[in-house]
Biopython code that builds the backbone (N, CA, C, O; Angstrom):
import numpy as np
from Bio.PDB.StructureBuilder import StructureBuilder

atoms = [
    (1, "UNK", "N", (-0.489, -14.856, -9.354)),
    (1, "UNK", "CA", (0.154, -14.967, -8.058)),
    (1, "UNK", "C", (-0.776, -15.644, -7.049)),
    (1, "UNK", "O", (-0.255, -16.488, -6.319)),
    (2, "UNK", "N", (-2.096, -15.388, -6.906)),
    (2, "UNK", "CA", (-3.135, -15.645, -6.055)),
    (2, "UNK", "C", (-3.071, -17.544, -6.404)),
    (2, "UNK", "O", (-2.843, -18.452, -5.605)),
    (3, "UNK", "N", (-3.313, -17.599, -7.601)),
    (3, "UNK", "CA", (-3.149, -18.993, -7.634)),
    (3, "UNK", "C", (-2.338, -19.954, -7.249)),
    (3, "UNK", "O", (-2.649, -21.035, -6.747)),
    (4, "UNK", "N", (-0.965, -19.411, -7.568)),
    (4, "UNK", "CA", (0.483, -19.921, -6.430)),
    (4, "UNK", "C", (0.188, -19.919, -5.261)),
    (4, "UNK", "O", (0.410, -20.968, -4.657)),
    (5, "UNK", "N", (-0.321, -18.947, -4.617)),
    (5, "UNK", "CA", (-0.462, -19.061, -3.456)),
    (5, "UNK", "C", (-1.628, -20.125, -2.712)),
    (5, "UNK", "O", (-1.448, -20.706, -1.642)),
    (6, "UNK", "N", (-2.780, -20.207, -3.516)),
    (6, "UNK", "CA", (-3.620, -21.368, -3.033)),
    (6, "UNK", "C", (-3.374, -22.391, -3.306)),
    (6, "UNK", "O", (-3.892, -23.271, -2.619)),
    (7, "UNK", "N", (-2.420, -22.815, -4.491)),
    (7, "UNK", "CA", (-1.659, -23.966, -4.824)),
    (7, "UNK", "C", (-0.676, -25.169, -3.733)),
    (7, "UNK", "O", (-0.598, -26.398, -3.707)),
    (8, "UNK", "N", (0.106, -23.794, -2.741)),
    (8, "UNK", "CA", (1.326, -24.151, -1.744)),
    (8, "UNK", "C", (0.241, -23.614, -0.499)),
    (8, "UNK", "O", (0.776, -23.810, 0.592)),
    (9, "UNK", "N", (-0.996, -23.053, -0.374)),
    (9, "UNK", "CA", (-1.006, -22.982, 1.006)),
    (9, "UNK", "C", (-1.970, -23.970, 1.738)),
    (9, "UNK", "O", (-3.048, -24.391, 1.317)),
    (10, "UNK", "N", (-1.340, -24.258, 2.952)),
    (10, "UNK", "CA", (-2.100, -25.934, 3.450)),
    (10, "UNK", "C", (-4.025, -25.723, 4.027)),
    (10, "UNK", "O", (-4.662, -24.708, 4.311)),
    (11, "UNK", "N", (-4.240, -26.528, 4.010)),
    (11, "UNK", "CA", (-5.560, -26.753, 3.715)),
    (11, "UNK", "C", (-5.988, -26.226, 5.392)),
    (11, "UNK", "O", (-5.463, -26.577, 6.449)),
    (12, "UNK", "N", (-6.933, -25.433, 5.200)),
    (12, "UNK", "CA", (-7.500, -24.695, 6.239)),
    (12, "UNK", "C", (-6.731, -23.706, 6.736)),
    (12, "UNK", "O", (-6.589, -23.667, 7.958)),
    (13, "UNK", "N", (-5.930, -22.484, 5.711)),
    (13, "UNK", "CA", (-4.598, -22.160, 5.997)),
    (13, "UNK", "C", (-5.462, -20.567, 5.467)),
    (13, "UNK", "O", (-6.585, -20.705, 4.982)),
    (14, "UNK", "N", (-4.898, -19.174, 5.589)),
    (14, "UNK", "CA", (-5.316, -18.419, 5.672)),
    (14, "UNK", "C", (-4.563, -17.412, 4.941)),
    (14, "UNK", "O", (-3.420, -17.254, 5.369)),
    (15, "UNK", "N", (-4.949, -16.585, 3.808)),
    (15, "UNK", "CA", (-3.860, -15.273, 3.398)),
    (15, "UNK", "C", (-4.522, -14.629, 3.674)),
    (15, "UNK", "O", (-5.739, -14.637, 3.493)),
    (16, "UNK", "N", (-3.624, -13.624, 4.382)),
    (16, "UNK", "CA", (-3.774, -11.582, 4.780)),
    (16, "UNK", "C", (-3.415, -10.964, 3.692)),
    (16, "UNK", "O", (-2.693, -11.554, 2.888)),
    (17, "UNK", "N", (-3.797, -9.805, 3.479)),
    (17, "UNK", "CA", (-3.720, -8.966, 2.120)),
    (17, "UNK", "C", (-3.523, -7.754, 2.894)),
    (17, "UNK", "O", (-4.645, -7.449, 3.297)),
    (18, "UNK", "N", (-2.510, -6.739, 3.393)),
    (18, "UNK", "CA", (-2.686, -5.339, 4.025)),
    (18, "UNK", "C", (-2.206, -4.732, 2.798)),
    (18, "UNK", "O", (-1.193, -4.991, 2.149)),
    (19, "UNK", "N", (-3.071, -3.924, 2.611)),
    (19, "UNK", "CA", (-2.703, -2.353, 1.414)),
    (19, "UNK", "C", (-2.813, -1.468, 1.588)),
    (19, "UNK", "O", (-3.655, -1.393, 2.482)),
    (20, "UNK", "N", (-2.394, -0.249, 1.227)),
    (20, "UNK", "CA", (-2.289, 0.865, 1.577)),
    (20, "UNK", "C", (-3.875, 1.309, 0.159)),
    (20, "UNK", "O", (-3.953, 0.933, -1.010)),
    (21, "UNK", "N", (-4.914, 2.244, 1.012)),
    (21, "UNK", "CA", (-6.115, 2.446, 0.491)),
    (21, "UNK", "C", (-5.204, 3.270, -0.890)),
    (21, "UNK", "O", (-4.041, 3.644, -1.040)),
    (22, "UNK", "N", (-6.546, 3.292, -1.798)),
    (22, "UNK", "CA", (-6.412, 3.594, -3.084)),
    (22, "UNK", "C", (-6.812, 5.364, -2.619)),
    (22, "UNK", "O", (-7.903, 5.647, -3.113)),
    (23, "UNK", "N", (-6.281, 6.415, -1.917)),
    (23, "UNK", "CA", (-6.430, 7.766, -1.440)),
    (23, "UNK", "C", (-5.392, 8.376, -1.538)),
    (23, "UNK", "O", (-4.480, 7.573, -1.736)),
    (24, "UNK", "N", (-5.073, 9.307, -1.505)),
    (24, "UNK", "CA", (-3.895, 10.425, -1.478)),
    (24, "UNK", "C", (-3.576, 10.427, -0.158)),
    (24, "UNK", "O", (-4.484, 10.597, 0.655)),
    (25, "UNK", "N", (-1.784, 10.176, 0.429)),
    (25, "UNK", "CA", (-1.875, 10.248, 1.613)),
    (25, "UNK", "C", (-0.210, 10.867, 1.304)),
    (25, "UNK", "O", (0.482, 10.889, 0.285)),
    (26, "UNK", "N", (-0.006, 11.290, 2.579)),
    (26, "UNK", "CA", (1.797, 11.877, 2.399)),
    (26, "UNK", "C", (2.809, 11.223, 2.511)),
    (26, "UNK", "O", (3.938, 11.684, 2.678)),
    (27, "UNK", "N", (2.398, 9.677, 2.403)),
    (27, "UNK", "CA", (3.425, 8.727, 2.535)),
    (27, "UNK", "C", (2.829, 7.155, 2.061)),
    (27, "UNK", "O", (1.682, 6.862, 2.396)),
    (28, "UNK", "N", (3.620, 6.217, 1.310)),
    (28, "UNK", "CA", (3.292, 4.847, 1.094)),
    (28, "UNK", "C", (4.067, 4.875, -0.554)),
    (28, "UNK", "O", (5.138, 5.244, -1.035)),
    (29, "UNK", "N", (2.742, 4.219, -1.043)),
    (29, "UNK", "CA", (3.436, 4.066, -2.510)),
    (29, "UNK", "C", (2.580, 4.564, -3.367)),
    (29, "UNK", "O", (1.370, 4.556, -3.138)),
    (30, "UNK", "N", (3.212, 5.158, -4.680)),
    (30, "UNK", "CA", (2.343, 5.912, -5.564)),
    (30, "UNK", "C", (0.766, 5.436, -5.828)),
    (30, "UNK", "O", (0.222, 4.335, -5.916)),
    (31, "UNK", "N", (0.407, 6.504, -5.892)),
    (31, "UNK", "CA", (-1.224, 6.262, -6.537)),
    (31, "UNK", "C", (-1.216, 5.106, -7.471)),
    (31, "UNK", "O", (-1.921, 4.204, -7.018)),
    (32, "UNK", "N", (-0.683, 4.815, -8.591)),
    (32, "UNK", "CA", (-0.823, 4.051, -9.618)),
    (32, "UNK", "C", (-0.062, 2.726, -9.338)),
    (32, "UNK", "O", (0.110, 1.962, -10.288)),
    (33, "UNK", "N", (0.487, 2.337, -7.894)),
    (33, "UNK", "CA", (1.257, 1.075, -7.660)),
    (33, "UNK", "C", (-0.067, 0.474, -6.087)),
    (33, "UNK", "O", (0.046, -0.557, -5.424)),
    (34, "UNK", "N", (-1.099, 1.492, -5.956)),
    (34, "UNK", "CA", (-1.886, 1.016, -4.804)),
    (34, "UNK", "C", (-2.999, 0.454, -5.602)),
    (34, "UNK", "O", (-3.404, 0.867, -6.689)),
    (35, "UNK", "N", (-3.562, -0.840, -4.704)),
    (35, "UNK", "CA", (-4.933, -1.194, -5.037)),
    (35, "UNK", "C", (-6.154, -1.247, -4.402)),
    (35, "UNK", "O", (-5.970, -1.861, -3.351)),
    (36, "UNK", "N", (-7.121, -0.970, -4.487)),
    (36, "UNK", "CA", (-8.083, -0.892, -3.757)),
    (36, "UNK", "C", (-8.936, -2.369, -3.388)),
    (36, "UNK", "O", (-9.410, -3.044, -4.302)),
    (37, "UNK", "N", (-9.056, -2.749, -2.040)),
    (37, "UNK", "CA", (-10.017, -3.690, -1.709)),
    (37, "UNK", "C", (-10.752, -4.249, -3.014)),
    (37, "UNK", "O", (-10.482, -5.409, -3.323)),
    (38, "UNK", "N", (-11.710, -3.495, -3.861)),
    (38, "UNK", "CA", (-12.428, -4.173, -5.250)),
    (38, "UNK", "C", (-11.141, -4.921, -6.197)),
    (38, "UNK", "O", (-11.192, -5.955, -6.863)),
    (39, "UNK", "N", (-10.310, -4.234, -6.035)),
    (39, "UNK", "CA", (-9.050, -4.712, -6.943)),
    (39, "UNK", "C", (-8.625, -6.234, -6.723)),
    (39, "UNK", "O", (-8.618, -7.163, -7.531)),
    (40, "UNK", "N", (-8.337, -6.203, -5.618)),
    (40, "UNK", "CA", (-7.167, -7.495, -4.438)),
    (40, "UNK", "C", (-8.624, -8.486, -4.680)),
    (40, "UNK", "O", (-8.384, -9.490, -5.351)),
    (41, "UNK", "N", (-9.733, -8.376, -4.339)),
    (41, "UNK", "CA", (-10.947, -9.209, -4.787)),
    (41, "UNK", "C", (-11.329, -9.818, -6.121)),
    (41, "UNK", "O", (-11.863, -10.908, -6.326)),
    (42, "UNK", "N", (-10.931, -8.858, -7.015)),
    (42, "UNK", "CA", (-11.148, -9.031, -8.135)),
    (42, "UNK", "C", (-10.078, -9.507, -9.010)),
    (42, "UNK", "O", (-9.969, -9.423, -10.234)),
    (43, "UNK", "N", (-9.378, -9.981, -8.204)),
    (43, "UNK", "CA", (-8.069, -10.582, -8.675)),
    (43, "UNK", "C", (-7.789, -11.783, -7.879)),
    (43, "UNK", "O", (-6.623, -12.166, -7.787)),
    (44, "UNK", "N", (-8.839, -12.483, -7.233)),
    (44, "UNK", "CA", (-8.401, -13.731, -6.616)),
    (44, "UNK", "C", (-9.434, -14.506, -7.912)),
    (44, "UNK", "O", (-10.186, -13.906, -8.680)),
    (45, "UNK", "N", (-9.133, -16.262, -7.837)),
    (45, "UNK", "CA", (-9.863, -17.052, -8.680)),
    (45, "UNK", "C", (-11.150, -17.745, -8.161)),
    (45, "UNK", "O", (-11.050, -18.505, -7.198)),
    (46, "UNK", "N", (-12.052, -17.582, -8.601)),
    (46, "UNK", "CA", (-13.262, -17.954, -7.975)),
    (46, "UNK", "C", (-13.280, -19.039, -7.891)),
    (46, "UNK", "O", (-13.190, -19.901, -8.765)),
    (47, "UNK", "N", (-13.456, -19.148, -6.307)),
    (47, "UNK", "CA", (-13.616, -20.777, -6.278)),
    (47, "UNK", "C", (-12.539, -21.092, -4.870)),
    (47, "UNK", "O", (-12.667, -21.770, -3.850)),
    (48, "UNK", "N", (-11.268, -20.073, -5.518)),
    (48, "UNK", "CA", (-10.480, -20.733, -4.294)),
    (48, "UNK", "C", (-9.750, -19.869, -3.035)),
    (48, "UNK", "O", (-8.659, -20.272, -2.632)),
    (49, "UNK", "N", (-10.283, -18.844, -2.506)),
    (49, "UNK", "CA", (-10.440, -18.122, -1.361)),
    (49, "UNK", "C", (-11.857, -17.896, -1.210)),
    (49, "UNK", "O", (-12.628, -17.789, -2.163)),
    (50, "UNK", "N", (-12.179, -17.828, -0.017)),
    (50, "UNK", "CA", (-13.247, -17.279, 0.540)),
    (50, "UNK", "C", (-13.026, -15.884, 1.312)),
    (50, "UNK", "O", (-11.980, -15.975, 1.954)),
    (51, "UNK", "N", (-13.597, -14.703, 1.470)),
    (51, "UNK", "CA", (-13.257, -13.446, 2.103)),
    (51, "UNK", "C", (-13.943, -13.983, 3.395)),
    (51, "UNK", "O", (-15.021, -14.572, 3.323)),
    (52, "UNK", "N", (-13.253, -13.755, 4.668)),
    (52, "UNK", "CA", (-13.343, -14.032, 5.562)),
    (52, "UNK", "C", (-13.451, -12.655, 6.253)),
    (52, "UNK", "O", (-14.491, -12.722, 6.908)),
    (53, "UNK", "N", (-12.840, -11.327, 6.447)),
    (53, "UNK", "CA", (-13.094, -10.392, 6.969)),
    (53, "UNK", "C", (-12.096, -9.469, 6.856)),
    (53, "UNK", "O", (-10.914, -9.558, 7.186)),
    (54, "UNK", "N", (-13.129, -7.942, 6.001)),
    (54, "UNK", "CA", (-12.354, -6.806, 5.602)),
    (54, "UNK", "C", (-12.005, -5.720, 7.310)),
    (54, "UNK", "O", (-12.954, -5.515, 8.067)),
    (55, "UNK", "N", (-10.778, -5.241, 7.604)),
    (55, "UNK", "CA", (-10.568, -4.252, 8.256)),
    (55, "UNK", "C", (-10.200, -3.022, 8.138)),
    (55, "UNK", "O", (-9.189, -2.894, 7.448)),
    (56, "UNK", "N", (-10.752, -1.819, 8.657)),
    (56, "UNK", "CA", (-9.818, -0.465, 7.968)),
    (56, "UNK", "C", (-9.160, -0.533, 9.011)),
    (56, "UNK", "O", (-9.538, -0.965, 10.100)),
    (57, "UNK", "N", (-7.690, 0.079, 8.596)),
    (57, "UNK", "CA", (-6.879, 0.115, 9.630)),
    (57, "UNK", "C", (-5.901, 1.630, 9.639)),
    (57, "UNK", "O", (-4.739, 1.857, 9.975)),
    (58, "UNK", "N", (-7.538, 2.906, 8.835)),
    (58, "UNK", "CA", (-7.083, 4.022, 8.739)),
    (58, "UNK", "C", (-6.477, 4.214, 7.486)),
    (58, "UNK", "O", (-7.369, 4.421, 6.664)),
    (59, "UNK", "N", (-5.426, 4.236, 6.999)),
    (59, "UNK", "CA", (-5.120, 4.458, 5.471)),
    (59, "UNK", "C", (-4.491, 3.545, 4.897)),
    (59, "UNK", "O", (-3.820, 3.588, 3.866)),
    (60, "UNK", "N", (-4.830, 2.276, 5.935)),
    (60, "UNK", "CA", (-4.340, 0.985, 4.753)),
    (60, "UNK", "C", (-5.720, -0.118, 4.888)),
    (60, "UNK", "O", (-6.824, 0.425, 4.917)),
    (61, "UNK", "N", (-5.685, -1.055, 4.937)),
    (61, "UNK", "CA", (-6.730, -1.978, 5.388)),
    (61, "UNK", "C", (-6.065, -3.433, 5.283)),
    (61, "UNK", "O", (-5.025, -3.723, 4.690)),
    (62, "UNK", "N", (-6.933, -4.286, 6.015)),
    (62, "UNK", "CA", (-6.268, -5.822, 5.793)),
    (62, "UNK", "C", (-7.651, -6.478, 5.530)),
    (62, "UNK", "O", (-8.656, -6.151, 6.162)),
    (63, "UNK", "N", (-7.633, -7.634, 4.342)),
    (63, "UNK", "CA", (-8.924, -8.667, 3.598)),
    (63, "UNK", "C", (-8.133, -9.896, 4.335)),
    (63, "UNK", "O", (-6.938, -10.140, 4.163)),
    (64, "UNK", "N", (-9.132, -10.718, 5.298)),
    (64, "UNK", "CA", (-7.939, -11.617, 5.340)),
    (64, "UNK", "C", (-9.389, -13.254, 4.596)),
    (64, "UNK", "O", (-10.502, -13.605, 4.985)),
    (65, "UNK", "N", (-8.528, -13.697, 3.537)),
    (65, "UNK", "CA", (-9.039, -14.919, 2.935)),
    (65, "UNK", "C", (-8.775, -16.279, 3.161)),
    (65, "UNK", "O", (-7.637, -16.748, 3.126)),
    (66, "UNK", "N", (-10.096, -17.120, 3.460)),
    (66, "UNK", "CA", (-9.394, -18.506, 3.745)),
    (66, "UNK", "C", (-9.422, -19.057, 2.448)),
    (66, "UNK", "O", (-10.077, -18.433, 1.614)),
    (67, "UNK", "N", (-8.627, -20.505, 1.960)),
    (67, "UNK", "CA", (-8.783, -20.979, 0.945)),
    (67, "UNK", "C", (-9.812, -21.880, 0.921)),
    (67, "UNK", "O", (-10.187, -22.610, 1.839)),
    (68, "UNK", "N", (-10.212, -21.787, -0.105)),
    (68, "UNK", "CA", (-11.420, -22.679, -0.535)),
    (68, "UNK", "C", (-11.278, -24.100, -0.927)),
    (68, "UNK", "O", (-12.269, -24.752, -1.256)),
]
sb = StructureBuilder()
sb.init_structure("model")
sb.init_model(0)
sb.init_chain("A")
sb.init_seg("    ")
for serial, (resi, resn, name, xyz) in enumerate(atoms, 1):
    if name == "N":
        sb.init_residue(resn, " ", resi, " ")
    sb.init_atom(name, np.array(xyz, "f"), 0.0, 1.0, " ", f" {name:<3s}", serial, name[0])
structure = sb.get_structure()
């Protein structure tokens, strides 16, 4: 998917990633459908995002990546 997306997105162009943290909380989506920050990282292709800046935003967070 990550690759589609750096494929179609225009040059000097930016993806946000917000997820709900990999924690037990009383609402979002199951434990086993959340990913954690190492995850969403470790699943882009090297080479073509750069991490530009992680936020917590309490029990979710946003990575936002420019393309490379």
């Amino acid at each position: 998917m990550f690759r589609e997306i750096h494929r179609v997105l225009k040059q000097g162009g930016f993806l946000a990633v917000i997820e709900c943290k990999k924690e037990e909380t009383p609402f979002g989506p199951p434990m086993e459908l959340r990913r954690s920050a190492q995850d969403i990282e470790g699943a882009m292709t090297p080479g073509d995002f750069l991490k530009i800046r992680y936020v917590d935003l309490g029990v979710t967070y946003l990575i936002l990546f420019a393309a490379a």
